[in-house]
TORKOLTOR-409538 format. One line per 5 residues: their letters; for each residue x, y, z of C-alpha. Coordinates in Angstrom, 1 decimal, always signed. Example, Ala and Ser with C-alpha at 12.3 -4.5 7.8 and 13.67 -1.06 7.14 Angstrom:
! residues 2
AS> +12.3:-4.5:+7.8 | +13.7:-1.1:+7.1
***
This chain:
! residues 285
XXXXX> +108.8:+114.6:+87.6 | +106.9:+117.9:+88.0 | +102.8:+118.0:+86.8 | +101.2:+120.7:+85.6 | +97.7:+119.8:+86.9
XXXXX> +96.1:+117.5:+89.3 | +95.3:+115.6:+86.3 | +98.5:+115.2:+84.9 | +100.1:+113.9:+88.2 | +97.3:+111.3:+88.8
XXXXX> +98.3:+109.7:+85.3 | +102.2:+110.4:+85.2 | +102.7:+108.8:+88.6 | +100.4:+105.4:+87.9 | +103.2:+105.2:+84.2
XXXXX> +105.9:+105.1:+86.8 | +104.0:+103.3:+89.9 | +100.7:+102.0:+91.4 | +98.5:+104.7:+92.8 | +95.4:+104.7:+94.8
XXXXX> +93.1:+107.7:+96.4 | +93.1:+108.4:+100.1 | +90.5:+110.4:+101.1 | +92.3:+113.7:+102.2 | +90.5:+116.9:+101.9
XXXXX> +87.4:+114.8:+101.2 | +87.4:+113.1:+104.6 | +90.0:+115.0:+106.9 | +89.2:+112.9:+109.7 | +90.7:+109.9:+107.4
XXXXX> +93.1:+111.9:+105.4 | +95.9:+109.1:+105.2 | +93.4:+106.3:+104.9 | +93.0:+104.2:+102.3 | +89.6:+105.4:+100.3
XXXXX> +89.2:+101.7:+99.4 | +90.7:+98.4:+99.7 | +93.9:+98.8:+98.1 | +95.6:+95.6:+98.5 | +95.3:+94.8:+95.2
XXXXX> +97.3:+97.2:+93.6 | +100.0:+96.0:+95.5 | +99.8:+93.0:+92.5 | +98.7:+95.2:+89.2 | +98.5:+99.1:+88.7
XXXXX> +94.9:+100.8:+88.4 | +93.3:+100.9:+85.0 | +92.4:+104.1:+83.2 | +88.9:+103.4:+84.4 | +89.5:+103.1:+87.7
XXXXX> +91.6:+106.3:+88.0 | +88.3:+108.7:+86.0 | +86.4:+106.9:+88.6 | +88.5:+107.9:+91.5 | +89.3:+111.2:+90.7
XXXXX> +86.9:+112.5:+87.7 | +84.9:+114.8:+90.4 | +85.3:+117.9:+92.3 | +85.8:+116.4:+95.5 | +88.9:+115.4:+94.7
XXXXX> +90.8:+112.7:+97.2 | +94.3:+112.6:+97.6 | +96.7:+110.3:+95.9 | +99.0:+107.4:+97.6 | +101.9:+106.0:+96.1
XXXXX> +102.7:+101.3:+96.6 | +106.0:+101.5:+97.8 | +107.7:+97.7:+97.1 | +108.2:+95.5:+94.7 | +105.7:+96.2:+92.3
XXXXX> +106.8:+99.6:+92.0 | +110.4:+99.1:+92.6 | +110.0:+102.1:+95.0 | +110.8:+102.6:+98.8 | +110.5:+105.8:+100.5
XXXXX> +112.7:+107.4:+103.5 | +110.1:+109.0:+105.5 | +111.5:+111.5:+107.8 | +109.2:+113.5:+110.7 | +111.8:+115.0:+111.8
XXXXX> +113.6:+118.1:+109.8 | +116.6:+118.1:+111.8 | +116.6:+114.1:+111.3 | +116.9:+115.2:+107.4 | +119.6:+117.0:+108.2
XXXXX> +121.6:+115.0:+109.7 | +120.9:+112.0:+107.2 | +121.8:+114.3:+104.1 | +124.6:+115.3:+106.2 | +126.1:+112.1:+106.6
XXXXX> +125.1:+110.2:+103.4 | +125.0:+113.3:+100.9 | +124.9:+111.0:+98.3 | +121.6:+109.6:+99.5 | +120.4:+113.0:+99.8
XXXXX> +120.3:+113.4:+95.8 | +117.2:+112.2:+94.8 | +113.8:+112.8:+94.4 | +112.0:+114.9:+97.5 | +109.0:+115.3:+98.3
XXXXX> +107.7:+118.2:+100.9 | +105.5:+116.9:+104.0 | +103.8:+118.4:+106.6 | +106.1:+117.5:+109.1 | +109.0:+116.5:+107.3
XXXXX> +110.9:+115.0:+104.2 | +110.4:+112.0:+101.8 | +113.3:+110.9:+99.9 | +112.3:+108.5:+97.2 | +114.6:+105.4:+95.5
XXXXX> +114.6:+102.9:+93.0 | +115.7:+99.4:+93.1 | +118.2:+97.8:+90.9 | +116.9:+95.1:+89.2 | +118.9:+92.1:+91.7
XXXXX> +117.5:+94.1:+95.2 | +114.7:+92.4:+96.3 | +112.2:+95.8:+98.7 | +112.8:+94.8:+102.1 | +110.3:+95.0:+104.9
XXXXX> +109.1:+98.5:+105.9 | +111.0:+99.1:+108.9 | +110.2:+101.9:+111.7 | +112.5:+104.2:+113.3 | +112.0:+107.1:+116.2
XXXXX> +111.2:+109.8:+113.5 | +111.8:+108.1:+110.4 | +110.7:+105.4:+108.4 | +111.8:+103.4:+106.0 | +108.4:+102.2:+103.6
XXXXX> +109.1:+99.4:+101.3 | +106.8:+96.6:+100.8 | +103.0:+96.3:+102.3 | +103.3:+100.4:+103.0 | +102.4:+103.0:+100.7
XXXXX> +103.1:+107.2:+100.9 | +101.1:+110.4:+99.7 | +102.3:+111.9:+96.9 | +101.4:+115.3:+96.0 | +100.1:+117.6:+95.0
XXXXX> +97.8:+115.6:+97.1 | +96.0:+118.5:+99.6 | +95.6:+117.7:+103.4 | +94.1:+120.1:+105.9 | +95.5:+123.3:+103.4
XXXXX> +98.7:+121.8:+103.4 | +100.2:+120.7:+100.1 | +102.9:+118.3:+99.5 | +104.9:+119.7:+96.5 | +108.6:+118.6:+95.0
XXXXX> +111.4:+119.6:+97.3 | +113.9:+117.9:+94.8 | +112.9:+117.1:+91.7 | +115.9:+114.7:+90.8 | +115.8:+111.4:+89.4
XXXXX> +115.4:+108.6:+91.8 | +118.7:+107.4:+93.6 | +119.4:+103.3:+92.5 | +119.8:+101.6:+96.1 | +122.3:+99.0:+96.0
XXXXX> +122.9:+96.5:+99.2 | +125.5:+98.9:+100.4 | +123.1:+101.8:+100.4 | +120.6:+99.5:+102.2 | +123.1:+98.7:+105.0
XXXXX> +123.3:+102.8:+105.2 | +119.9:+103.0:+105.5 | +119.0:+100.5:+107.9 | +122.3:+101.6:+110.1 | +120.5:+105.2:+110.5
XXXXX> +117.4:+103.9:+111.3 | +118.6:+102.0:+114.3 | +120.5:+105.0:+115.4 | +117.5:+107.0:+115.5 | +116.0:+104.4:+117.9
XXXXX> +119.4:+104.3:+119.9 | +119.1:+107.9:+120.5 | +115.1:+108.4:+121.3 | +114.8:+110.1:+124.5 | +113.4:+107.3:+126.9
XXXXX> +109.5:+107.8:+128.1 | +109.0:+106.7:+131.7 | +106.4:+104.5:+132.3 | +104.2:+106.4:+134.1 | +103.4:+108.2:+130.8
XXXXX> +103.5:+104.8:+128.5 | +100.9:+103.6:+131.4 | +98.6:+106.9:+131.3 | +94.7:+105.6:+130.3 | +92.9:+107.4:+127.5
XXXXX> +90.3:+109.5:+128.7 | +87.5:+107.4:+129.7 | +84.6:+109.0:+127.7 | +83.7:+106.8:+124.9 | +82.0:+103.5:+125.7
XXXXX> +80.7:+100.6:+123.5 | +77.2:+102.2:+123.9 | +78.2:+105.5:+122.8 | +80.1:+103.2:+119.6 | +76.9:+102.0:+119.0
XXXXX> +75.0:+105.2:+118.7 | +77.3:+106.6:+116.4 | +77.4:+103.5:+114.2 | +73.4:+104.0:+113.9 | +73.5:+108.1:+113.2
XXXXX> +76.0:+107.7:+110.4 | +75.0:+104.6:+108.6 | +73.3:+106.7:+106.0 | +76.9:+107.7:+104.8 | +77.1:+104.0:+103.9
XXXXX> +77.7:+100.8:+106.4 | +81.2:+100.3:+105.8 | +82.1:+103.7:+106.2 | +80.2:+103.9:+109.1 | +82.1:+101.0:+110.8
XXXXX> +85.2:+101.9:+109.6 | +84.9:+105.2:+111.4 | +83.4:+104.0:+114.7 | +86.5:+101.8:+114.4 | +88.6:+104.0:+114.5
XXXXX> +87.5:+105.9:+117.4 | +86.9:+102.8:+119.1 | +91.3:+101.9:+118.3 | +92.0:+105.2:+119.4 | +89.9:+105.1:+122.6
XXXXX> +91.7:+101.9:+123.8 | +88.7:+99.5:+123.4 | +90.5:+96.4:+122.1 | +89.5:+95.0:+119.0 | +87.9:+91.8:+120.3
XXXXX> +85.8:+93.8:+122.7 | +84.4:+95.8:+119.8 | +84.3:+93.1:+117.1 | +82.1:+91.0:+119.6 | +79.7:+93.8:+120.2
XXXXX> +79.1:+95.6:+117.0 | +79.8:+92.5:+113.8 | +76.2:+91.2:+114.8 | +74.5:+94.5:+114.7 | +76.3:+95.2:+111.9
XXXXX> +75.4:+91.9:+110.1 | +72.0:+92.5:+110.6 | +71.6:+96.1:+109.0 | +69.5:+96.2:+105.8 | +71.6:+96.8:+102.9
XXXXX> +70.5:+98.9:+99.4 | +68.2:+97.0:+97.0 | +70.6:+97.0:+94.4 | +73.7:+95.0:+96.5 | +74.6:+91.8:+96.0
XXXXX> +72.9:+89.1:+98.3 | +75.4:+88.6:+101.0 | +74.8:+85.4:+103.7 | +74.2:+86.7:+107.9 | +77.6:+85.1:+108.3
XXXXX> +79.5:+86.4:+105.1 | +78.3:+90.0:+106.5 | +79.9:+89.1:+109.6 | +83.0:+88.1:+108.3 | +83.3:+91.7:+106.3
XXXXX> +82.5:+93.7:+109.6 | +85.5:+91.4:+111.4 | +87.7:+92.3:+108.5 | +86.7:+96.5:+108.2 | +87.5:+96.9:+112.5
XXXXX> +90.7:+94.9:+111.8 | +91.5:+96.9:+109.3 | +91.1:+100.2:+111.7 | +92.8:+98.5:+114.2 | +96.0:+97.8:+111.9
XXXXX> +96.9:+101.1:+112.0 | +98.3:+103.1:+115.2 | +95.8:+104.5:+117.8 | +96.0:+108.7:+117.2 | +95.5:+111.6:+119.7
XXXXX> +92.3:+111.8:+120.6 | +90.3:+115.1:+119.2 | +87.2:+116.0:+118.9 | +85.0:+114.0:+116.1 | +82.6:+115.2:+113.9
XXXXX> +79.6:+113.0:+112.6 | +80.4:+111.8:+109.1 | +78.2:+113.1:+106.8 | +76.8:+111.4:+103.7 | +78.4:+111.4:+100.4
***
């Protein structure tokens, strides 16, 4: 399943499954997000002019594999090495199939037989299990200087139910045996220097990069702050609503604009809260 070239992987992996970009190198402060809304190719695969589109510049984004149904693919994701390990260890027959290199760990990819319906994505305590409504970068995708590359480049293991039960027994053991976290650290407040104000602010200085992308980032902060998602909707979908938009977009209603802003800070918020770091201002593109 090795490509020769960016371009080659882009259209080898969208014969075998739905792809869509996430922004990576282009955006590191969004590397693993979605560079669009890609619900929809959780139902159909992207056309050949939706992939030149995507990728048919130099600033190249990253590409992100639909695990589930559609693609009759589901993905072990492992964070942890020494959780590989020990998985390959005990279900070496699960180990044989196709790998994929990531920063912090190990994918192992699988097929479906035809009867197995993808479960739910299910979490562990350094490995996941992403099956339908998740998705997984696939390289030679290029985030931060790292590049995910074929560890194994085997042909995709056939999960049967018994496999599943396998699968789903690990993952609970990994939760079994997480070290406990006391709750004086789960209680710890995030630093207390971003306020609703600030948010503001840095909506306003980087809506020339365009609205959406401008919300979607003072979103994110906002999640990753602890502001709760009410607080934040309440405060910034008016303003938003009421921003001019280019001359050549399609007439929108006050409250249709509304209900876009509600959805792009829910869409933030739907993912985990990360370390807070130091941001830059996004910059237009």
């Amino acid at each position: 399943m090795r490509a020769n070239t960016f371009e080659s992987a882009i259209y080898y992996l969208n014969q075998h499954w739905s792809i869509f970009p996430v922004f990576a190198d282009s955006r590191t402060e969004f590397a693993k997000h979605p560079a669009l809304r890609w619900q929809i190719y959780q139902t159909r695969p992207a056309t050949h002019t939706e992939l030149t589109a995507w990728y048919g510049t130099q600033n190249r984004m990253g590409i992100a594999i639909v695990t589930g149904n559609l693609s009759r693919l589901v993905v072990l994701d492992f964070d942890s090495p020494h959780l590989y390990d020990t998985f390959c260890a005990q279900h070496p027959h699960l180990a044989q199939s196709y790998t994929v290199t990531t920063k912090r760990g190990k994918h192992i990819y699988y097929s479906l037989i035809p009867t197995l319906h993808a479960p739910p994505t299910t979490h562990g305590t350094g490995v996941d299990f992403q099956s339908e409504g998740a998705y997984v970068v696939a390289p030679p995708t290029t985030i931060n200087g790292f590049t995910y590359t074929v560890a194994k480049d085997l042909p995709t293991h056939k999960l049967i139910p018994a496999d599943m039960a396998l699968i789903r027994t690990f993952i609970q053991s990994s939760r079994a045996h997480a070290p406990k976290i006391s709750r004086q650290t789960e209680k710890t407040p995030l630093s207390p220097t971003m306020t609703i104000d600030r948010l503001q602010q840095l909506y306003l200085e980087s809506i020339q990069t365009g609205r959406n992308n401008a919300l979607f980032w003072v979103s994110c902060l906002a999640r990753d702050y602890g502001i709760s998602q009410t607080h934040l909707t309440n405060q910034l979908a008016t303003i938003h609503a009421s921003r001019p938009t280019p001359t050549h977009h399609h007439h929108e209603t006050h409250a249709t604009r509304v209900k876009e802003a509600c959805a792009t800070i829910a869409s933030a918020y739907s993912r985990p809260a990360r370390p807070i770091k130091p941001y830059n201002p996004l910059k237009p593109q």
